[in-house]
C-alpha positions as CSV (number, residue, x, y, z in Angstrom):
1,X,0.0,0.0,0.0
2,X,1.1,3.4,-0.5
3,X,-0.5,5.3,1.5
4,X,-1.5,7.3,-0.8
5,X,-5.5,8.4,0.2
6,X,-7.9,7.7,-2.5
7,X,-10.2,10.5,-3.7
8,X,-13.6,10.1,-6.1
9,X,-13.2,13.8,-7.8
10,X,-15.3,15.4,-10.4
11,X,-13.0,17.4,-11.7
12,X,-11.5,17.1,-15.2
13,X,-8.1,15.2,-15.8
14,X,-5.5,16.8,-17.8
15,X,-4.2,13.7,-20.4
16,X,-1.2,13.9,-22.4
17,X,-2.3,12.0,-25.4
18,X,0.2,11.1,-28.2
19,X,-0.3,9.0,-31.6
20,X,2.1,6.0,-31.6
21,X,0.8,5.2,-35.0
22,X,-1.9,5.0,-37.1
23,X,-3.3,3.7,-40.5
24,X,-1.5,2.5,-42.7
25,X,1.8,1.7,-40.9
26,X,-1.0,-0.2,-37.9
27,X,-3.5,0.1,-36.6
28,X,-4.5,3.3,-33.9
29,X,-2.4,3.3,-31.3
30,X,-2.6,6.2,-28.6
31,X,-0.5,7.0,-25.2
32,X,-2.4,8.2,-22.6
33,X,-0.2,9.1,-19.8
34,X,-1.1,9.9,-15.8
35,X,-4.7,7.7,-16.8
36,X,-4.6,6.7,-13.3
37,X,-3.2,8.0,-10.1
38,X,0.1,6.2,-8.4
39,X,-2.7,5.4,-5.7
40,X,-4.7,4.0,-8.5
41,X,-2.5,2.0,-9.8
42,X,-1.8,0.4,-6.1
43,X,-5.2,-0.1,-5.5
44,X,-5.7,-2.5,-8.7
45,X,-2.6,-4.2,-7.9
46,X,-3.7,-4.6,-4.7
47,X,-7.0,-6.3,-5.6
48,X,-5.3,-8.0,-8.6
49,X,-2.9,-9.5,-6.3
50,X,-6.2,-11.4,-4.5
51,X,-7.5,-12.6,-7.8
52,X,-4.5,-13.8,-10.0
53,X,-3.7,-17.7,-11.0
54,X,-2.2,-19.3,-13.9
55,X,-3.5,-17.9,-17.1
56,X,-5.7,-20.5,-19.2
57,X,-6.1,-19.8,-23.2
58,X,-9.6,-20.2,-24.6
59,X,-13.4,-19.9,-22.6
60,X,-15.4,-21.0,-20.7
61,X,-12.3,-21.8,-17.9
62,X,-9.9,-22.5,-21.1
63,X,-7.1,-24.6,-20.7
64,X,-3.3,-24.5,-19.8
65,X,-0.9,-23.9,-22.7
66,X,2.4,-23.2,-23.4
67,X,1.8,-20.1,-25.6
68,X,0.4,-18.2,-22.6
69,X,2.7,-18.7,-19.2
70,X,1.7,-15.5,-16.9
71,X,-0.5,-15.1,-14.2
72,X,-3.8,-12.9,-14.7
73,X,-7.2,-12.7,-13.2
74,X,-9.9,-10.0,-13.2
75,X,-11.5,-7.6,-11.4
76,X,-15.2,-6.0,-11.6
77,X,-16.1,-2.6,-12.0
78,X,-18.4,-3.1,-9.1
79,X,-15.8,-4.3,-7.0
80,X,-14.8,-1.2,-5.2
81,X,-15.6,2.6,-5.5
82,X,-12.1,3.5,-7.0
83,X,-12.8,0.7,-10.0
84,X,-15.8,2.1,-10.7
85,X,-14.7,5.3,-10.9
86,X,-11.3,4.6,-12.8
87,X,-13.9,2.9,-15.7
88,X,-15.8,5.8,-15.9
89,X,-12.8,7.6,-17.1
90,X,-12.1,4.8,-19.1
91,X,-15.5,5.4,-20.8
92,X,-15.0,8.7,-20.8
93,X,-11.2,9.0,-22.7
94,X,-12.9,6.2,-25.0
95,X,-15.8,8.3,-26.1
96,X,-18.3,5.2,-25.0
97,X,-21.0,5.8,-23.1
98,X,-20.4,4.7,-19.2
99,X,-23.2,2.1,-19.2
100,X,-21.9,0.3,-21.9
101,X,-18.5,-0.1,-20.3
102,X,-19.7,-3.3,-18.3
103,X,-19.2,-6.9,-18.1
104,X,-22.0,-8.4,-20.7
105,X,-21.9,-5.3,-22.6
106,X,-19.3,-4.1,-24.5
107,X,-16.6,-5.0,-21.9
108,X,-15.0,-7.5,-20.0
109,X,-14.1,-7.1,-16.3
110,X,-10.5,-5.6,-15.5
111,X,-7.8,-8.3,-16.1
112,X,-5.1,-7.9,-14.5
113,X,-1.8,-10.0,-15.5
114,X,1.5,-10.3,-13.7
115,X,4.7,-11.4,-16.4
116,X,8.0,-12.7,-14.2
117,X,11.3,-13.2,-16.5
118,X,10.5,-15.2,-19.3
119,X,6.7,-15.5,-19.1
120,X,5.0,-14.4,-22.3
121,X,1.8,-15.0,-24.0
122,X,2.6,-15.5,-27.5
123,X,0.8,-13.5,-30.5
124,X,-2.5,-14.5,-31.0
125,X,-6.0,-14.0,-32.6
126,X,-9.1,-13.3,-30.1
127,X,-11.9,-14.0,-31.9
128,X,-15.6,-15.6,-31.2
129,X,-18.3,-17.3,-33.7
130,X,-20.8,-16.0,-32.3
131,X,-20.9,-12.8,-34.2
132,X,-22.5,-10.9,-30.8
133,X,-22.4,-6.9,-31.3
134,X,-20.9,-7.3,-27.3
135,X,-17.6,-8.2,-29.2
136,X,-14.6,-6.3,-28.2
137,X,-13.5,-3.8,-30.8
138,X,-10.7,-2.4,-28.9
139,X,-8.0,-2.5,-26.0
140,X,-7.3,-0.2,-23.5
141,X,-3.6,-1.7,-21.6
142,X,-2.7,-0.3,-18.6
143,X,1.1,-0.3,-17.6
């Protein structure tokens, strides 16, 4: 813990936002920095430290594999006051509207994954076929 005390504030954030690249050299890629406070950032590890196992590949539980070898499990917005509030702003620096930003909408929960030395999850292809318009259609990674 750091000590640092937690605040739910209304006021605006100032974001430094830079493109990192865009169509055609890749696809849109944007740095956000100060996203979250430093006592942000310890409150999710804090909770993600309560929630992480061996990573699986695949739903529904998945499986173990060898092309993913981290640790990651997820947290839900309704958790605690501070996640809630941190995926507002998420909504908000996405342009989606707040509601949507849940679990069985057009998000998933929080997941929060711990790499040691060597771990790695291997390039891959998230896909579905169910055709659902919940799909994600974008990534917002947290460092």
């Amino acid at each position: 813990k750091s000590g640092k005390k937690l605040v739910k504030s209304e006021e605006s954030l100032a974001l430094n936002l830079t493109v990192v690249s865009k169509n055609p050299e890749g696809p849109r890629v944007f740095l956000i920095e100060n996203l979250l406070s430093e006592a942000e950032c310890d409150h999710i590890i804090e909770h993600g430290e309560q929630v992480i196992a061996k990573s699986f590949v695949g739903q529904d539980g998945g499986f173990e594999s060898r092309t993913r070898t981290s640790l990651n499990g997820w947290l839900t917005r309704t958790r605690t006051e501070v996640l809630d509030t941190v995926h507002a702003r998420f909504a908000d620096v996405l342009g989606i509207d707040n509601d949507l930003l849940r679990s069985g909408k057009n998000a998933e929960e929080l997941q929060v994954v711990r790499y040691q030395q060597s771990q790695e999850y291997q390039p891959h292809h998230d896909f579905s076929d169910q055709g659902r318009a919940e799909q994600r259609f974008l990534t917002l990674l947290l460092y």
